[in-house]
N, C-alpha and C positions, 0 to 999 in steps of 0.2 A: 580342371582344364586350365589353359593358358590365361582367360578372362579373371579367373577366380583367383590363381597363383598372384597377378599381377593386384588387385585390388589387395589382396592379404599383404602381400610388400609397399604398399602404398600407403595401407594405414598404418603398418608397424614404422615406415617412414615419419610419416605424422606423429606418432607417439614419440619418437624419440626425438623428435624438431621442439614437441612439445614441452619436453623436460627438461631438455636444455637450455631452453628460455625459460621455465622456472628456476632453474636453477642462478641462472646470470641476473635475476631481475631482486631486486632488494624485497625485502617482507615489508617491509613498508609502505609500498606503493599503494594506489589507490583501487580500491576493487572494479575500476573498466579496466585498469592495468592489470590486474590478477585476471579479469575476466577473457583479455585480449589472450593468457597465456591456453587456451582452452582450445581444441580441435575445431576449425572454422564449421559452424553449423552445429556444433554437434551438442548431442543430447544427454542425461544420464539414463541406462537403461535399467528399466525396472528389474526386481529381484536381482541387483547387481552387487558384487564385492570384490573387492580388491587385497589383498593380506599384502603386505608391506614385510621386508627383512627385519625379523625381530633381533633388538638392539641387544648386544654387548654391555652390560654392563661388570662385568668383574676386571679383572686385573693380568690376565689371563687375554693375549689378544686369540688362543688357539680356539678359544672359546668362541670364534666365530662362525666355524663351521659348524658347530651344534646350534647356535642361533638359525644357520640359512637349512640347516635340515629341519627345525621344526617349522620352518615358515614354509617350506617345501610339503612337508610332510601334510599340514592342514589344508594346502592349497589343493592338493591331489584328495584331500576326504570330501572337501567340499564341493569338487568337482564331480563327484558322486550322487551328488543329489537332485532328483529331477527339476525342473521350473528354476534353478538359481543360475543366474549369467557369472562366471567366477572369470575374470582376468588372469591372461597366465602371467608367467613367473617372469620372461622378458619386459614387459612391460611393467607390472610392479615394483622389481627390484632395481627397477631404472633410478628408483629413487634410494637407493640403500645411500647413509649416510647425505642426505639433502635437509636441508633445513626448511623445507618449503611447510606451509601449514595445510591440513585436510581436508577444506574448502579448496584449494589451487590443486590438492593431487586427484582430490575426484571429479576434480572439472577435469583435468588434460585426461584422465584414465576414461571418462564417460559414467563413473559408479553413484552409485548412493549408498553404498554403505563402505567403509574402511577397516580391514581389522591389524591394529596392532600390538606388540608385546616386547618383553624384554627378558632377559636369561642373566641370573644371577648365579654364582659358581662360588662357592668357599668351600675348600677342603672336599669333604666326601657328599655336600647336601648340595640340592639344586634346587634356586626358587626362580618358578617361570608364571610370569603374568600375562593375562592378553585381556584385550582392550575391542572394544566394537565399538569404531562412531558412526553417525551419519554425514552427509556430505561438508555440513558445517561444523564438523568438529564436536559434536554434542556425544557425550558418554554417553551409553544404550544400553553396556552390561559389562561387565569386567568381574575379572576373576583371578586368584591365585595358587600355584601348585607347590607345594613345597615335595620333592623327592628324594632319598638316597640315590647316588649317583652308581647305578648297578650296572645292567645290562643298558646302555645308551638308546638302543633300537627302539626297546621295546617301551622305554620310557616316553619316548618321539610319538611313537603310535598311540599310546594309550592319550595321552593328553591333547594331539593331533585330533583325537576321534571326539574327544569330551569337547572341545572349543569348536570345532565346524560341527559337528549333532546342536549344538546351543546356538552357537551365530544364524547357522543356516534357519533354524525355526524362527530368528526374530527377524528374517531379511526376507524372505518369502511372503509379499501379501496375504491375507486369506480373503478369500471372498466377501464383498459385505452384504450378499443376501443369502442366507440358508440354501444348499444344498438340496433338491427333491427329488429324491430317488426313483425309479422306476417303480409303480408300484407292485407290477404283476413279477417284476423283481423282489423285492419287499416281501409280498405272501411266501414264496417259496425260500427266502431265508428264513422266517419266521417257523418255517415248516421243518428247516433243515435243522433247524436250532433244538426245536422239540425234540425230534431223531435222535440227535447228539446226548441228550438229557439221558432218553430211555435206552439208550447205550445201540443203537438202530444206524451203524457206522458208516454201513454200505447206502443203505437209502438216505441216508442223513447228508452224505456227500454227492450222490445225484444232485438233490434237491440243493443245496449250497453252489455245486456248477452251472446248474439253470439258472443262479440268481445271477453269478458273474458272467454266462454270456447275454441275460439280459440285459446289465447293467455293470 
């Protein structure tokens, strides 16, 4: 509705107020000044990430747009996954080519976690790295793909899915106390499990459906 429209344009307002004054403000300053460049009140939200346009590094400027397709491409896997808050690509890529450090961009984005990378290009091999920190700049996991440079897509996708399946599992809390399942749950998976064993497919799947809508 109109209420909703107007709040979404308000914040994307904010983000981009945001970045612009990181941008104009020296690395140097002093962290109430980094901290002043941060959305007035605002918080980092749990299970949050931000992917950032992955950096150009070859010699090759055409090679940019195979950098913003892979950062696109992870952005939309990790939006996939349930409980993760993922920042779209307007606000992330506000920072493509900024020099600001990972404390200041997950302050103004609201995140705690960052993922970045880079795309190296010689000849016919591709080497793409990505990088996962938290809000202070702390390495969490990194990794690298070396590929022939074949089918472009599918290469996008494949590596896309391998970086948000791995980020996504270290960004998402897990609970700190066990899990207790239902128990009257519980008896009849245990029962449906048996079924499955003595090959009992049709009764074996009753029993497995009554566990899921108990639990």
């Amino acid at each position: 509705d109109a209420n909703l429209l107007a709040t979404m344009v308000d914040g994307a307002v904010l983000v981009v107020r945001a970045v612009q004054e990181v941008r104009a403000t020296p690395l140097a300053d002093s962290p109430l000044a980094v901290a002043g460049t941060a959305r007035a009140g605002s918080e980092r939200l749990p299970n949050s990430i931000a992917v950032l346009p992955f950096v150009n590094i070859s010699n090759d400027p055409d090679n940019d747009y195979f950098c913003d397709g892979i950062s696109e491409e992870i952005l939309n896997a990790l939006s996939e996954f349930k409980g993760l808050n993922v920042i779209g690509r307007t606000s992330s890529f506000a920072f493509k080519g900024s020099d600001a450090g990972i404390d200041r961009i997950s302050a103004v984005l609201g995140v705690s976690h960052v993922l970045q990378g880079s795309v190296r290009k010689a000849g016919n091999r591709l080497r793409i790295s990505a990088q996962l920190l938290d809000h202070t700049g702390r390495q969490l996991w990194t990794e690298t793909f070396d590929r022939e440079l074949a089918n472009v897509f599918d290469i996008q996708e494949e590596i896309a899915q391998a970086v948000a399946t791995t980020a996504a599992s270290r960004v998402v809390s897990r609970p700190a106390v066990g899990y207790h399942p239902n128990l009257e749950a519980y008896d009849h998976y245990l029962a449906g499990r048996e079924l499955l064993h003595r090959r009992e497919t049709g009764s074996a799947l009753e029993e497995l459906q009554r566990a899921i809508d108990l639990d």
